[in-house]
C-alpha positions in Angstrom: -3.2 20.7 -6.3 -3.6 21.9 -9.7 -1.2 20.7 -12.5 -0.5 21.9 -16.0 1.0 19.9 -18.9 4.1 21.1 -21.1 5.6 19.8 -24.2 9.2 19.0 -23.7 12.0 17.7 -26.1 11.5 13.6 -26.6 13.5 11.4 -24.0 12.6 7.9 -22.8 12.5 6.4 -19.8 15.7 5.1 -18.5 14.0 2.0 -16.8 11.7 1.3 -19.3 12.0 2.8 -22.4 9.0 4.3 -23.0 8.7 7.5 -25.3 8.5 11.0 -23.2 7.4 14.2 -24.6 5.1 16.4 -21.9 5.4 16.8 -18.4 3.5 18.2 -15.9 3.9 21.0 -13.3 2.1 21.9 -10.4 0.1 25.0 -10.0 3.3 26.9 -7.8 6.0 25.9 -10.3 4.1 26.7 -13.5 7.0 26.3 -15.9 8.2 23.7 -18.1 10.7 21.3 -16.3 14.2 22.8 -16.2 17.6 21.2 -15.2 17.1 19.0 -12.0 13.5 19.0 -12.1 12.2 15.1 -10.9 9.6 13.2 -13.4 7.9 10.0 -12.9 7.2 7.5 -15.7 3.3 6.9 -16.3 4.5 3.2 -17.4 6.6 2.1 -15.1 6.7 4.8 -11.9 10.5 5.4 -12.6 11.8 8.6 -10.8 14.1 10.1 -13.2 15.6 13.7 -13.0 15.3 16.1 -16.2 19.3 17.4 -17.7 20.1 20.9 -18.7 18.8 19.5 -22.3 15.0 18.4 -20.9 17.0 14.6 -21.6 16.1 12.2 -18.4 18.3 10.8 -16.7 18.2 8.4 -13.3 19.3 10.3 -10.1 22.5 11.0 -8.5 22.9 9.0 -4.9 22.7 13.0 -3.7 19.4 13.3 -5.6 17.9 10.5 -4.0 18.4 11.0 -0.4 17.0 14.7 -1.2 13.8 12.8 -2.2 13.6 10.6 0.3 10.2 11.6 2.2 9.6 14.4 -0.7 6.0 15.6 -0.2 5.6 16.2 -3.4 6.7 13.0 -4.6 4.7 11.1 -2.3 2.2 12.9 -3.0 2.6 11.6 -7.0 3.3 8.0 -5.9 0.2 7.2 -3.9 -1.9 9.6 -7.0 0.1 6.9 -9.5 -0.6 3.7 -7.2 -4.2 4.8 -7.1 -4.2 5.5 -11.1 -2.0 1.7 -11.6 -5.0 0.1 -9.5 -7.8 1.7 -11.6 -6.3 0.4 -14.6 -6.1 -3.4 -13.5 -9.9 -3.1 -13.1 
């Protein structure tokens, strides 16, 4: 799966604080993140949710049970766990 990085307004994570200005988009969405689009903080591995402003924000209760068992997000986790472990080496 391909991936493409886009600039987006600055917001900080809402677990960790961390400054957040590009996100990235797989190859089939191709687009800067838009209202309701997830993100996941390369700090801390927050799931957050993008607002009608590119602002992040956690997710609703509704949000998170349509995430549960995401493919996608898996998919993101396990690349992030793998990418956490490198970085303790």
């Amino acid at each position: 799966m391909s991936s493409n990085s886009y600039d987006t307004r600055i917001s900080h994570c809402v677990n960790c604080g961390e400054e957040i200005d590009k996100a990235g988009s797989t190859a089939e969405a191709n687009r800067a993140p838009q209202e309701g689009d997830v993100a996941v903080c390369l700090y801390c591995y927050h799931v957050m949710v993008y607002d009608i402003n590119q602002q992040l924000r956690n997710p609703t209760d509704e949000e998170i049970k349509e995430l549960a068992g995401s493919p996608d997000l898996i998919h993101t986790m396990d690349v992030l766990s793998i990418f956490k472990l490198m970085r303790k080496e």
